[in-house]
C-alpha positions in Angstrom: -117.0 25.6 213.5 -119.6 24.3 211.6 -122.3 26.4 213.6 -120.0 29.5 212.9 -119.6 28.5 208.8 -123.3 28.7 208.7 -124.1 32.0 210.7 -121.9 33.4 208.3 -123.2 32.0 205.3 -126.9 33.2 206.3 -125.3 36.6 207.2 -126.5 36.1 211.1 -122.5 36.7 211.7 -120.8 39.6 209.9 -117.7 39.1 210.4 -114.4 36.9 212.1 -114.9 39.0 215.4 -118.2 38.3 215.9 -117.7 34.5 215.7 -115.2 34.5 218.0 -116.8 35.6 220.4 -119.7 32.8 219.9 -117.0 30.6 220.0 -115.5 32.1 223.6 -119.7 31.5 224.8 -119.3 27.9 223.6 -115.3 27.6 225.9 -113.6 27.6 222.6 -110.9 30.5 222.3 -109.3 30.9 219.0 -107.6 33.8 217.5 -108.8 36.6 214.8 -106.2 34.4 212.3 -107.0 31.0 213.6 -110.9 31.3 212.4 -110.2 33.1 208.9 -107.9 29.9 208.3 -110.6 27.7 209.8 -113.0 29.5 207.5 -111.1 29.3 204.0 -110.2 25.5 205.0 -113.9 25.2 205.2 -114.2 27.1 201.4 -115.4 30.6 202.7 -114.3 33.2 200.9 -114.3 37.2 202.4 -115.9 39.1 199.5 -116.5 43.0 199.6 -119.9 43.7 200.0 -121.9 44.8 196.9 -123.1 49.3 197.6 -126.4 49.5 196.7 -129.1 52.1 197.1 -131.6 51.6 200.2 -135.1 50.3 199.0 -138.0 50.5 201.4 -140.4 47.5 201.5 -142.9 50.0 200.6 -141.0 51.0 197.4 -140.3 47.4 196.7 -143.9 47.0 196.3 -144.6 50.2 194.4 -141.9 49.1 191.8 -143.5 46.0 191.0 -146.8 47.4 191.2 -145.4 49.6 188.3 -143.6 47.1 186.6 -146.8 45.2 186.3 -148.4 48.3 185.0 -146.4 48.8 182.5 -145.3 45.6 181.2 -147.6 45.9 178.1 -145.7 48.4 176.9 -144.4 48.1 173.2 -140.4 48.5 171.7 -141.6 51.8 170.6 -143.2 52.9 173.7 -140.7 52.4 175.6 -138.3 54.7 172.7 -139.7 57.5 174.2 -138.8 57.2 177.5 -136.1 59.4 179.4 -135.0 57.7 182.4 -133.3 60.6 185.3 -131.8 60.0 188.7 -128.6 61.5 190.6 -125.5 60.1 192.1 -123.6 61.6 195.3 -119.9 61.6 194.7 -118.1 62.4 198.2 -116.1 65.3 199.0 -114.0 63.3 202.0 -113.2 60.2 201.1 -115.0 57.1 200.5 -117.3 55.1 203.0 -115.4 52.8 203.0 -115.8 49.2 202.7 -117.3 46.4 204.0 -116.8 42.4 204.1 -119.0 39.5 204.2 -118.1 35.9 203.9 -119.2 33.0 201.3 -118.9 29.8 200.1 -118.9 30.6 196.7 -123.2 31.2 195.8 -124.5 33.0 193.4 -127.7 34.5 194.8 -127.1 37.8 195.7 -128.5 37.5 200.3 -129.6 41.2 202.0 -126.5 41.0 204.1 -123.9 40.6 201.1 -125.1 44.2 200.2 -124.6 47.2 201.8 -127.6 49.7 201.8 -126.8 54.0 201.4 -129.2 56.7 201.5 -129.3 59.7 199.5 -128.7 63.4 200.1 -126.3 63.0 203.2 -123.9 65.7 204.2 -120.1 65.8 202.2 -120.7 65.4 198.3 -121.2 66.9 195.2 -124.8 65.8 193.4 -124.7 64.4 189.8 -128.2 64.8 188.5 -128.4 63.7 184.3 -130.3 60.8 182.0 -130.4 58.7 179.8 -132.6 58.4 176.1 -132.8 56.0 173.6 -130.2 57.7 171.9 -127.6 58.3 174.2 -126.9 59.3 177.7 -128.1 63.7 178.3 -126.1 66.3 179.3 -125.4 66.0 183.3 -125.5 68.8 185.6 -123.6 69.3 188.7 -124.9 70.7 192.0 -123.3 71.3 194.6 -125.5 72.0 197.4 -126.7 68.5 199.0 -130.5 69.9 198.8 -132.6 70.1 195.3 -135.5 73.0 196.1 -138.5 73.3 193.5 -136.8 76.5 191.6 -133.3 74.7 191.0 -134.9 71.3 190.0 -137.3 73.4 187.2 -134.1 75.0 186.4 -132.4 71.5 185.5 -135.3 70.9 183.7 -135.1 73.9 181.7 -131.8 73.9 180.5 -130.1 70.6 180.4 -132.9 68.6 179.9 -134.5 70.6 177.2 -131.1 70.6 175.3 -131.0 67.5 175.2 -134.2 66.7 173.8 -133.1 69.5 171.3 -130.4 67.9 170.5 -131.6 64.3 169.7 -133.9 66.1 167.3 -136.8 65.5 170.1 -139.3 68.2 171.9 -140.3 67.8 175.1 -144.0 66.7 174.2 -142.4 63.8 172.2 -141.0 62.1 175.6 -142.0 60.1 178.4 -139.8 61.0 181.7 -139.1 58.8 184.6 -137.0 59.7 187.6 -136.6 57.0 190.2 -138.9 57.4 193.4 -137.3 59.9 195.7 -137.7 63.3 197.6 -138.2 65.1 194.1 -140.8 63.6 192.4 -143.7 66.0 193.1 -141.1 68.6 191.8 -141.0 66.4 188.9 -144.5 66.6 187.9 -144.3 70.2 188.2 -141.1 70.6 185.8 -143.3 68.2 183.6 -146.1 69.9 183.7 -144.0 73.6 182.7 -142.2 71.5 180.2 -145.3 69.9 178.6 -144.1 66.7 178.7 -145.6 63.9 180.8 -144.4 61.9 183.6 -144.9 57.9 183.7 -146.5 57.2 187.8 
């Protein structure tokens, strides 16, 4: 059991099922029941695992290249940020959840996680910000795809009045949208805007 306790612990094993059958290779049959008592006897715990947006090794390494970039930053610089991204709420349902086991650690491992892509199929789009000052105005889209003309469009209108209302012109403002499909349209909004974009 011991063998199974730590494949599950490292994340090797995701789940009851699949240590029984290790333990059926090894001539050991137990039920689904018997190795979730085994387990908790042995202090796992079944914990849902943590959603969390997908992130590339590539984009790993472009984050901290940017973090580093911009870590000399000042209090005020960093005022004149606006920070943007989007969230997918689903039309049918959730995706429902998954399980990992531990023994109670605090690190967060790659398999207590469970990684999503955006822009599938099924959902209504969120897109909005955040200032200094408070959160901007969101807009809702409901096609899955963002094209150059609708993405200016956000730009134009919610973002802008926004800005206007924090007392703020575009100019005045850095704006950052997480790395994603969009960000060349980005620049371009930025660029009509007249504000400019952090890279």
């Amino acid at each position: 059991m011991s063998l199974v306790s730590r494949g599950l612990r490292s994340g090797a094993l995701d789940n009851p099922r699949a240590a029984q059958e290790i333990l059926r290779s090894m001539g050991h049959d137990m039920s689904i029941n018997g190795i979730r008592k085994s387990l908790r006897r042995n202090g796992l715990k079944s914990r849902r695992k943590v959603k969390t947006n997908f992130v590339s090794k590539t984009n790993k390494r472009l984050r901290l290249a940017w973090a580093k970039k911009h870590r000399h930053l000042t209090i005020a610089d960093w005022r004149r940020w606006v920070f943007s991204d989007e969230t997918r709420i689903n039309l049918w349902g959730s995706d429902g959840n998954s399980f990992y086991w531990t023994n109670g650690g605090r690190i967060m491992q790659s398999y207590q996680v469970k990684s999503q892509l955006q822009g599938n199929d099924g959902g209504v789009m969120f897109w909005s910000y955040i200032t200094t000052e408070g959160p901007g105005y969101g807009t809702t889209i409901i096609e899955d795809a963002i094209n150059s003309g609708l993405y200016v469009d956000i730009l134009k209108t919610s973002l802008v009045d926004t800005l206007e209302h924090f007392g703020k012109a575009p100019s005045d403002v850095q704006f950052q949208q997480h790395y994603g499909p969009t960000d060349v349209l980005t620049e371009h909004g930025c660029a009509l805007l007249g504000t400019s974009m952090f890279s």
